[in-house]
KESEDO-397310 format. One line per field, with one value per residue (C-alpha): residue number from 0; residue in three letters; x, y, z. Coordinates in steps of 0.25 Angstrom, whole numbers, plus 5000, padded with zeros to 4 digits. Layout:
BEGIN
k	NUM/...
r	ALA/...
px	X/...
py	Y/...
pz	Z/...
This chain:
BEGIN
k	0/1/2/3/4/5/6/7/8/9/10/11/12/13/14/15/16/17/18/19/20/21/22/23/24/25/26/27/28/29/30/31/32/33/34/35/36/37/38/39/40/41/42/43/44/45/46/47/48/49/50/51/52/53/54/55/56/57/58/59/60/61/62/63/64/65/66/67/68/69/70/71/72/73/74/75/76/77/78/79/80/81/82/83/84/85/86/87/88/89/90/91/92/93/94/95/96/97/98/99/100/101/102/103/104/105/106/107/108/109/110/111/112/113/114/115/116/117/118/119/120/121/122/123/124/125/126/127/128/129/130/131/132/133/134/135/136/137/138/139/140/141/142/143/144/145/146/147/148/149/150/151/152/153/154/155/156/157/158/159/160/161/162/163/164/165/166/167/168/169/170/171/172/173/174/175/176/177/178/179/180/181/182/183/184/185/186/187/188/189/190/191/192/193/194/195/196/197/198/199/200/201/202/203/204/205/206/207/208/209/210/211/212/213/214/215/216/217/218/219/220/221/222/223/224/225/226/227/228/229/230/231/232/233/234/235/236/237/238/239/240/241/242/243/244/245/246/247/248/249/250/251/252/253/254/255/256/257/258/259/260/261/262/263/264/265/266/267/268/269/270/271/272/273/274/275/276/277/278/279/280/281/282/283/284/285/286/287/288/289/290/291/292/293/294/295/296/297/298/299/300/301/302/303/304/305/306/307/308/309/310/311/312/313/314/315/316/317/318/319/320/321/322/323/324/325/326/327/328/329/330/331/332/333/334/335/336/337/338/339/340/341/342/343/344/345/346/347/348/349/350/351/352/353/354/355/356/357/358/359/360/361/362/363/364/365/366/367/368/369/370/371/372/373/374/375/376/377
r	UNK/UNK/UNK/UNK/UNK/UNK/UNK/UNK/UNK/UNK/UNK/UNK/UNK/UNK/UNK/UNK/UNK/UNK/UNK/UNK/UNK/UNK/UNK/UNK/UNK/UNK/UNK/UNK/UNK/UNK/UNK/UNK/UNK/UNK/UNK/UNK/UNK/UNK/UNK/UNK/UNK/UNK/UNK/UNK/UNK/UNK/UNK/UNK/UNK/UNK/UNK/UNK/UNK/UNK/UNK/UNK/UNK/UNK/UNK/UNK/UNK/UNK/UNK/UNK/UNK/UNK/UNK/UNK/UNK/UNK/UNK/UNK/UNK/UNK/UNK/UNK/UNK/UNK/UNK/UNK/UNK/UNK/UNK/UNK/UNK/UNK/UNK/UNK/UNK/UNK/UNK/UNK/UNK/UNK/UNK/UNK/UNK/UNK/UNK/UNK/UNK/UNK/UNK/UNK/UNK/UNK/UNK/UNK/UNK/UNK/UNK/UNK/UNK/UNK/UNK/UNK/UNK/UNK/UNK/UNK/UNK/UNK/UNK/UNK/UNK/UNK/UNK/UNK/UNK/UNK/UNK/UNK/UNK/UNK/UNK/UNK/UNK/UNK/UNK/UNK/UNK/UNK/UNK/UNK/UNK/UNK/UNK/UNK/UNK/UNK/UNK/UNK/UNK/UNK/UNK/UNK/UNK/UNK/UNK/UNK/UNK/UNK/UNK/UNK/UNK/UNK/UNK/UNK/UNK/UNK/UNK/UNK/UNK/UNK/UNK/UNK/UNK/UNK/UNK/UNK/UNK/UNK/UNK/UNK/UNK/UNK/UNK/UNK/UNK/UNK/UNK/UNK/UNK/UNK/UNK/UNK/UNK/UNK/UNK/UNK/UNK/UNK/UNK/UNK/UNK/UNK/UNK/UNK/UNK/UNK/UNK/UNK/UNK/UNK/UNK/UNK/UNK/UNK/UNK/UNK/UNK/UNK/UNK/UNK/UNK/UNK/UNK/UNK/UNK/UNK/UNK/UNK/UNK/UNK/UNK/UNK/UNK/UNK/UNK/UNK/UNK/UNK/UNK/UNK/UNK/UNK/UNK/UNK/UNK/UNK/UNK/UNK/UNK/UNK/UNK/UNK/UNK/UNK/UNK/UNK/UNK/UNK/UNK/UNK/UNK/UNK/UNK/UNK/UNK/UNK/UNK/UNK/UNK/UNK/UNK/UNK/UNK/UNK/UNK/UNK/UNK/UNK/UNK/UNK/UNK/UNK/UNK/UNK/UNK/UNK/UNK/UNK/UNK/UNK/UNK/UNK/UNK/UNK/UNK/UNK/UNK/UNK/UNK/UNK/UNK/UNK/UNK/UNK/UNK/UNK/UNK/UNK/UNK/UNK/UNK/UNK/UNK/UNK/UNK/UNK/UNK/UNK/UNK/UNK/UNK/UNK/UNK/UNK/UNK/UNK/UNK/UNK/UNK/UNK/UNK/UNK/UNK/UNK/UNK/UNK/UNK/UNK/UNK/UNK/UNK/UNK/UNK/UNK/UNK/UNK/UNK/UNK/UNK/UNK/UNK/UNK/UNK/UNK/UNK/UNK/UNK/UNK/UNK/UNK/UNK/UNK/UNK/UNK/UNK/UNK/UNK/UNK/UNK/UNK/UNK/UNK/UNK/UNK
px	4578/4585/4588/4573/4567/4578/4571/4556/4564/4567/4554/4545/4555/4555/4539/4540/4548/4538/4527/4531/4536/4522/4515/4525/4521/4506/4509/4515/4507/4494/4503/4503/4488/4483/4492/4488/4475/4479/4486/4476/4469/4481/4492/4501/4499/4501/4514/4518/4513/4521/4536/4533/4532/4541/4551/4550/4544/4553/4553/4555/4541/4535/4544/4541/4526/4528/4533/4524/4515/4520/4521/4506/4503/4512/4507/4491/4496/4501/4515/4521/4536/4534/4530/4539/4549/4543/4541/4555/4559/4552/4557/4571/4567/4559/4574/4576/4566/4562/4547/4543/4530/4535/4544/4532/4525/4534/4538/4525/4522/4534/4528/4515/4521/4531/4516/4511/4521/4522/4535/4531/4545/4546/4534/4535/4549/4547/4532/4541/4551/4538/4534/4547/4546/4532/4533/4545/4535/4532/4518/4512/4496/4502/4505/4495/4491/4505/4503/4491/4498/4509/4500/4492/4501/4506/4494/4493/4507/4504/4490/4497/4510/4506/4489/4481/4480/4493/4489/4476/4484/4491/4478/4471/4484/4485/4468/4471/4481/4473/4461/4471/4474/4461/4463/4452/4462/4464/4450/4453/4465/4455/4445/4457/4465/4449/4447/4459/4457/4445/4452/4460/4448/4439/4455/4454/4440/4435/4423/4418/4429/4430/4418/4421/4435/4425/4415/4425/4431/4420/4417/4432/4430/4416/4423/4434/4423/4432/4424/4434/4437/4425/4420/4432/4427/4414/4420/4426/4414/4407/4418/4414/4400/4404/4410/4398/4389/4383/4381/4369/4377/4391/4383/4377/4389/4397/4385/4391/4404/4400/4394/4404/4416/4409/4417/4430/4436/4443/4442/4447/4438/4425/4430/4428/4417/4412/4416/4412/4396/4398/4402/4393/4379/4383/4381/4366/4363/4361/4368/4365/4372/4384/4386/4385/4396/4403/4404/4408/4419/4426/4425/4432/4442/4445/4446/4456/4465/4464/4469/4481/4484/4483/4492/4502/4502/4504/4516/4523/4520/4527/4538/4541/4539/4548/4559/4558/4561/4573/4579/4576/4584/4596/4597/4596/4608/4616/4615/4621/4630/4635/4634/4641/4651/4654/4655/4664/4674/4674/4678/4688/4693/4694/4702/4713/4710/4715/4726/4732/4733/4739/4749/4753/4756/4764/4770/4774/4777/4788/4792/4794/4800/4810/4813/4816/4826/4831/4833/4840/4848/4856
py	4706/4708/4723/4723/4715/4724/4737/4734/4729/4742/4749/4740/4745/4761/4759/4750/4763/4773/4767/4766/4779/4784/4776/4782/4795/4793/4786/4798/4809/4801/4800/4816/4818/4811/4817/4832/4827/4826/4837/4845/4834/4825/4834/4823/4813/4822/4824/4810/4807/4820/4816/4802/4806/4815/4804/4794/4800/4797/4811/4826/4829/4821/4825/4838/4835/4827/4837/4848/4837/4840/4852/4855/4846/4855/4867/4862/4859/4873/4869/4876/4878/4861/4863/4873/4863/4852/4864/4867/4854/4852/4866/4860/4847/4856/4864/4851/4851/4860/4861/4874/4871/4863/4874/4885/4878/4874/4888/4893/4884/4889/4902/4899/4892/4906/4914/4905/4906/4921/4923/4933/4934/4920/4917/4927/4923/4909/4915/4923/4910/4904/4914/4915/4901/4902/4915/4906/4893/4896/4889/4899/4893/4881/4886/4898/4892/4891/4907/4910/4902/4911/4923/4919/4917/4930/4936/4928/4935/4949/4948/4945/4953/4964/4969/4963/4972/4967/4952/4954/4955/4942/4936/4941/4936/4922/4921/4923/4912/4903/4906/4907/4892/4887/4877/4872/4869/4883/4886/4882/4895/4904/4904/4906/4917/4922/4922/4928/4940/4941/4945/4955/4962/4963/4967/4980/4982/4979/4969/4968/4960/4953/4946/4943/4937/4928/4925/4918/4914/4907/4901/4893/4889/4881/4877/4867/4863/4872/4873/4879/4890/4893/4895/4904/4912/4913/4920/4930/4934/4935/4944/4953/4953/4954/4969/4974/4973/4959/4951/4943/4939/4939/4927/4920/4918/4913/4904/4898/4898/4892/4879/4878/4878/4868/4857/4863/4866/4878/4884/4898/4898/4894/4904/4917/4911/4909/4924/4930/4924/4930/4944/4944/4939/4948/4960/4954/4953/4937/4936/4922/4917/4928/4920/4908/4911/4918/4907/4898/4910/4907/4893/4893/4903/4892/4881/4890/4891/4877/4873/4883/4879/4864/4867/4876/4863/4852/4861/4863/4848/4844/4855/4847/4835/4837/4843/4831/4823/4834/4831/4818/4815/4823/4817/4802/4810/4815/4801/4793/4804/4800/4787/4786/4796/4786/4774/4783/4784/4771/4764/4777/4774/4757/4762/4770/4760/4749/4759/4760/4748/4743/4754/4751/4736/4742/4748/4735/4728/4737/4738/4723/4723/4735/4726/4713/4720/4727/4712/4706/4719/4716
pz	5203/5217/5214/5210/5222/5232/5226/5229/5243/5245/5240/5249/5262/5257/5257/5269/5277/5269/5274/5289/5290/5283/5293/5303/5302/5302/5314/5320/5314/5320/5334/5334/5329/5342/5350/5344/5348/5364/5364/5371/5381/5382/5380/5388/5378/5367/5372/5372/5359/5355/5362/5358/5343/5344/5349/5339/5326/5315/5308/5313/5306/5317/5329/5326/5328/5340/5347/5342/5347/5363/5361/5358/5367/5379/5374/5378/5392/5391/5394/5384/5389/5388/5373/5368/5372/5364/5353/5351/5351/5337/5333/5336/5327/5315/5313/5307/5298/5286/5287/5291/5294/5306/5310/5309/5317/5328/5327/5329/5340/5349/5346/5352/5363/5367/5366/5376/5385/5382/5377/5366/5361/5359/5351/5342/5338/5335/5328/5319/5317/5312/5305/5299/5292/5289/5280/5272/5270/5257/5255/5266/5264/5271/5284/5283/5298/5304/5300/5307/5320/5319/5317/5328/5339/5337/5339/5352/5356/5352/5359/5371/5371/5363/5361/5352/5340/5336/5340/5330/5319/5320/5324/5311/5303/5310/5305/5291/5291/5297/5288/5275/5280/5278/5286/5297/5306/5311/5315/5329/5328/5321/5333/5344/5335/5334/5348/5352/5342/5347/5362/5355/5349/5362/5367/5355/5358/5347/5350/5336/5330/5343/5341/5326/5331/5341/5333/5322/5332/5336/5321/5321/5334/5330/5318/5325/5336/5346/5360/5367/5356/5353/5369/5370/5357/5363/5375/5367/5360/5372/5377/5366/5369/5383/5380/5371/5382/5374/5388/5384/5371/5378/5389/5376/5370/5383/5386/5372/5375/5390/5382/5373/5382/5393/5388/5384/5398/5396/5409/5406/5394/5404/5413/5402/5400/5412/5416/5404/5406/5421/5417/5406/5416/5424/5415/5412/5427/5427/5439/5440/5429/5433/5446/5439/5428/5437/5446/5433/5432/5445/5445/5432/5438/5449/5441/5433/5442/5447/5436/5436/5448/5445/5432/5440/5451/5440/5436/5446/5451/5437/5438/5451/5447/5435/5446/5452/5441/5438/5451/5452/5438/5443/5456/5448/5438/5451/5458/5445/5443/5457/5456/5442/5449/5461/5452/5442/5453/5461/5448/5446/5460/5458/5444/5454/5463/5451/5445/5459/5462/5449/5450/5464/5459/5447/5457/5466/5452/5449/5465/5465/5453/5457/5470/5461/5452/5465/5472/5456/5458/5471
């Protein structure tokens, strides 16, 4: 009856442990979905949730996460030597771990980073160290949308560091993933690989596929409720219309593209907007509108560089304040280094100090003694 009762103990304790560790992970996993959700208008406190989690998250799975979680949220400030930082420490953990689709995508990730900061050489390298592992998973419909990533961002490399007939081809491999996946997720990448294939055709001159690549572009971008894509598809098409001669259409379709990017805030988006309705009232003679747009144009321009020179400010006003805090912890280490020295050698001078003087009355211990026998002697 003892043993009996001593078993369900047990069983109520595994249960007990199951159940916390369950409700554990649901606890954290719910942590990182709100923090995915600040990523881009509070990136700050997306990467506290991220360090935090990363910190005291029982298992590596989660870890991991956390800091892909910083990451991301580094890589929307743009700071994306900060975020390969945070990236390579979770490749660091992942070598731990035998899930490769973890290790695909944290490859992948450090890939996109290096294209950003347009080290070529780099991003391919770890894109062919995921590509590497991808091509060994074996259930390959599973990750048919780390593929199109990997495709894609290749594209993005060879469209900038090569010419963009080779770029097309990865673009177009990177689209069959994606569609392969069947997964609704991916519509937001199908409108930007669309877009951006779209700039390579006007690129090659071939203005026919340009406007298909814009015009499906524009379809996925709908699809996800995407303003700021689908503006920047709309722009593109009305490139196109722009170099046939199509002005009337080309102003249609920016006036669109005008509407639907007033609440996005993308100023380089407004701004070929903006320039593009200018150029394009121009060629019809409205030269009202023309200085109307055009003085949209400029202002834009100006709030651009603004904001540059805001960013480049804040920069270098955190670069300092960060040598500040460099200097001001090595002059706090060289102070206690100088007092630990001094106190260090006071208490080795009172040692000598001591020594001494217990040898000097050794000394007169054994003198007196000497003088005793001495005195017994005559």
């Amino acid at each position: 009856m003892r043993v009996r009762f001593f078993h369900i103990i047990v069983l109520w304790i595994v249960a007990f442990c199951s159940c916390s560790s369950i409700a554990q992970h649901q606890s954290f996993d719910s942590i990182l979905k709100n923090g995915t959700l600040q990523i881009y208008e509070h990136p700050d406190e997306a990467i506290k949730t991220g360090q935090s989690v990363a910190r005291s998250a029982p298992d590596l799975r989660t870890k991991i996460n956390g800091l892909m979680l910083v990451t991301d949220a580094y890589s929307s400030k743009r700071d994306y030597q900060k975020s390969l930082e945070y990236v390579i420490k979770a490749k660091n953990l992942a070598a731990k771990s035998d899930n490769a689709i973890i290790q695909i995508k944290i490859l992948t990730k450090i890939g996109i980073l290096y294209q950003q900061l347009k080290i070529y050489d780099k991003a391919i390298q770890y894109l062919d160290e995921s590509n590497a592992v991808a091509q060994s998973y074996p259930d390959k419909d599973s990750i048919r949308t780390l593929l199109g990533n990997n495709y894609i961002i290749r594209g993005f490399v060879y469209k900038e560091q090569l010419n963009c007939d080779i770029a097309i081809g990865y673009f177009k491999q990177g689209i069959a993933e994606y569609r392969e996946s069947k997964s609704p997720m991916v519509n937001a990448n199908l409108s930007i690989v669309s877009y951006n294939l779209g700039n390579c055709y006007i690129r090659l001159h071939d203005n026919e596929a340009a406007k298909k690549s814009f015009a499906e572009s524009i379809v996925y971008a709908k699809k996800v409720n995407a303003n700021s894509l689908l503006a920047f598809a709309q722009k593109g098409l009305a490139e196109v219309y722009t170099l046939e001669g199509r002005y009337s259409d080309a102003i249609e379709v920016l006036s669109k593209a005008a509407e639907t990017s007033k609440n996005v805030g993308d100023l380089v988006l407004n701004r070929g907007i903006f320039k593009g309705l200018s150029e394009n009232y121009l060629a019809v003679n409205e030269w009202g509108k023309y200085r109307e747009f055009q003085q949209k144009h400029l202002e834009t321009i100006l709030k651009i560089n603004e904001s540059e020179r805001k960013s480049v400010s804040d920069s270098l006003n955190e670069s300092a304040q960060n040598q500040y805090l460099k200097l001001k912890s090595a002059k706090e280490k060289y102070i206690s280094g100088i007092v630990l020295l001094a106190v260090l050698s006071i208490i080795l001078l009172i040692a000598i100090f001591l020594m001494q003087k217990k040898a000097a009355k050794k000394l007169f211990l054994a003198q007196q003694k000497v003088q005793k026998l001495q005195h017994i002697g005559l």
